[in-house]
ROKOLLUM-874460 format. One record per residue (C-alpha): x, y, z; residue number from 1. Coordinates in steps of 0.02 Angstrom, whole numbers, plus 50000, padded with zeros to 5 digits. Each point is the difference from the previous one (the first is absolute). Layout:
N
NODE     c1     c2     c3  resi
NODE      X      Y      Z   NUM
...
***
This chain:
155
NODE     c1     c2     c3  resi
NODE  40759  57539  44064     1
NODE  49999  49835  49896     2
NODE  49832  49933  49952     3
NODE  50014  49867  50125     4
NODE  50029  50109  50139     5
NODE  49837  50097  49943     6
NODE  49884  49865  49998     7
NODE  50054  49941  50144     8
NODE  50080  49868  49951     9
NODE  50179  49958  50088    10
NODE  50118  49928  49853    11
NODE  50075  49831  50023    12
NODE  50169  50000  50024    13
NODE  50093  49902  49838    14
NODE  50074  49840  50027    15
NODE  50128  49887  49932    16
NODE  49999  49814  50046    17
NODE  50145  49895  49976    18
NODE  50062  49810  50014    19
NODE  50129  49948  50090    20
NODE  50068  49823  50003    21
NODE  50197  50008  50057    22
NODE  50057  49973  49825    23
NODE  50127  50114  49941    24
NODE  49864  50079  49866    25
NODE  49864  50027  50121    26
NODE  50121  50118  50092    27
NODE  50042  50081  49848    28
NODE  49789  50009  49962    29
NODE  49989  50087  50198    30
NODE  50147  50141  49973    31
NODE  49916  50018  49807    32
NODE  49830  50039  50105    33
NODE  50062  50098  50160    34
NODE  50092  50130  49861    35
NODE  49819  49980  49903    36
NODE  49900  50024  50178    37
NODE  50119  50166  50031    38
NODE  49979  50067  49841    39
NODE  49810  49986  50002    40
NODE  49989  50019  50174    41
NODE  49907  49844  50027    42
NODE  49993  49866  50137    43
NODE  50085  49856  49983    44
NODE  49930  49814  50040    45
NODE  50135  49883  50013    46
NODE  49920  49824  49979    47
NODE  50065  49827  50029    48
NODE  49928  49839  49986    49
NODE  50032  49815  50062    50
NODE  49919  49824  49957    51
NODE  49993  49869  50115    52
NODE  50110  49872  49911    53
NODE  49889  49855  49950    54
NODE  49842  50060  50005    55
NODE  49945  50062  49862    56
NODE  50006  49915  49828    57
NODE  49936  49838  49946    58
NODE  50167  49919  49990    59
NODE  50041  50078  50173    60
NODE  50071  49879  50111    61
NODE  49967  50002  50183    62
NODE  50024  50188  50083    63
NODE  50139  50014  50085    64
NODE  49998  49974  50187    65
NODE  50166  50114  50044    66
NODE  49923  50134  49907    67
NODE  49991  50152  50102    68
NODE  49883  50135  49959    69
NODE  50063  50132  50116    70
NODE  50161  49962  49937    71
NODE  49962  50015  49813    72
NODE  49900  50176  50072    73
NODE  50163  50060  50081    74
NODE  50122  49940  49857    75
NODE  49906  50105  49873    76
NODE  49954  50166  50121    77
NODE  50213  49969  50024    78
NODE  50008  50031  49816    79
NODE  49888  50130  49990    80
NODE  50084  50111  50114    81
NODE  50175  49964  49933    82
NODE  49968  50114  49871    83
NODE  49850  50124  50074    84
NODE  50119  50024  50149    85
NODE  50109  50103  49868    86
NODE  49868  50088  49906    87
NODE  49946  50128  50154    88
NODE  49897  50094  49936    89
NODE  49863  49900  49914    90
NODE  49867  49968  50096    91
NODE  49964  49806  49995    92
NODE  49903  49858  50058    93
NODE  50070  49834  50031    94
NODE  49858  49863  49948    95
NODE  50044  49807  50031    96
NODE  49860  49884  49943    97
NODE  49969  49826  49960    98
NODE  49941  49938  49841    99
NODE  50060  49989  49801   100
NODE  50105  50162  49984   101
NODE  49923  50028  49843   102
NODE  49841  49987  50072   103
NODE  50040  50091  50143   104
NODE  50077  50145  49906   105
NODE  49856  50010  49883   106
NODE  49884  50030  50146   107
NODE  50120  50107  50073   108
NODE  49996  50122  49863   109
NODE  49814  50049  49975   110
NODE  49995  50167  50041   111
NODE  50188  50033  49965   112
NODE  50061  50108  49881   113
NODE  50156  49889  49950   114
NODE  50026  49820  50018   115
NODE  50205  49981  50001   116
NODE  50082  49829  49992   117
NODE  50170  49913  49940   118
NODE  49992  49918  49820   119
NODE  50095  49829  50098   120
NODE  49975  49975  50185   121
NODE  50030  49818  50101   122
NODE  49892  49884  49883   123
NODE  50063  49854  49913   124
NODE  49920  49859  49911   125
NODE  49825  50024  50061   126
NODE  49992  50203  49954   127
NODE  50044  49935  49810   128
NODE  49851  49885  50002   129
NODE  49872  50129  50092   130
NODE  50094  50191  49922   131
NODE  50082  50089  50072   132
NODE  49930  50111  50159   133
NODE  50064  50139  49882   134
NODE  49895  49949  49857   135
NODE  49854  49954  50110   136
NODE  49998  50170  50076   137
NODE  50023  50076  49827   138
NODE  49831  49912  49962   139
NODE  49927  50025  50150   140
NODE  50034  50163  50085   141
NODE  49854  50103  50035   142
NODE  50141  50141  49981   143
NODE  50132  50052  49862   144
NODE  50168  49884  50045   145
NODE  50178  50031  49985   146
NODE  50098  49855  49978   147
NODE  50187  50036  50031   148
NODE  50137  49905  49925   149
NODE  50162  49967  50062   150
NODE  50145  50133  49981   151
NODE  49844  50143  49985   152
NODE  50037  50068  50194   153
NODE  50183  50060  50065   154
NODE  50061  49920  50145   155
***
């Protein structure tokens, strides 16, 4: 009996959150975590995260009327599940949420035990002038985080 189990205390099962943002490196960052999550025998959060274009910032111009939320939802749950459909045995959750997906995987990883995301995702101009979500999370994190660089994962 562990000391846990004799103070009656149930032991939270580990977990390993992860960002996911369709770019080529944040599926290399989910494979590095689902071999991480089956070595440690943790759970796996796969989190993605959408802004509404235009309205956020105080450059931003006008938000986008043929944005579609659901569709942003679906597009990144798609992604997601292109590579957790091939993992098996890794037991996952698929989290979709709205907001700065630095902010939202900062959140997302109090409690966690590991904090894995790519070291270059979708950003462009506007991730050079705010950092990275990388670095963000790196300063961040309520958890230890594994940034994974390109060429770290096999295919």
């Amino acid at each position: 009996m562990n000391t846990s189990e004799q103070s009656g205390q149930s032991e939270e099962p580990r977990r390993i959150v992860v960002g996911v943002d369709g770019s080529p490196t944040s599926y290399e960052a989910l494979r590095w975590a689902v071999r991480q999550a089956r070595l440690t025998g943790a759970k796996l959060e796969a989190w993605g995260a959408y802004d509404v274009p235009g309205a956020v910032g105080w450059s931003a111009s006008g938000v986008d009327a043929a944005f579609d939320p659901q569709q942003a939802r679906q597009a990144v749950s798609d992604e997601i599940r292109a590579v957790m459909d091939q993992s098996g045995d890794v037991p996952f959750e698929e989290h979709v949420a709205p907001g700065n997906p630095a902010a939202v995987l900062t959140e997302a990883s109090v409690g966690a035990d590991l904090l894995v995301v790519g070291s270059r995702g979708r950003g462009g101009f506007a991730s050079l002038l705010l950092g990275s979500v990388s670095q963000q999370c790196a300063v961040h994190a309520s958890c230890p985080v594994a940034i994974v660089r390109p060429g770290t994962t096999a295919a």
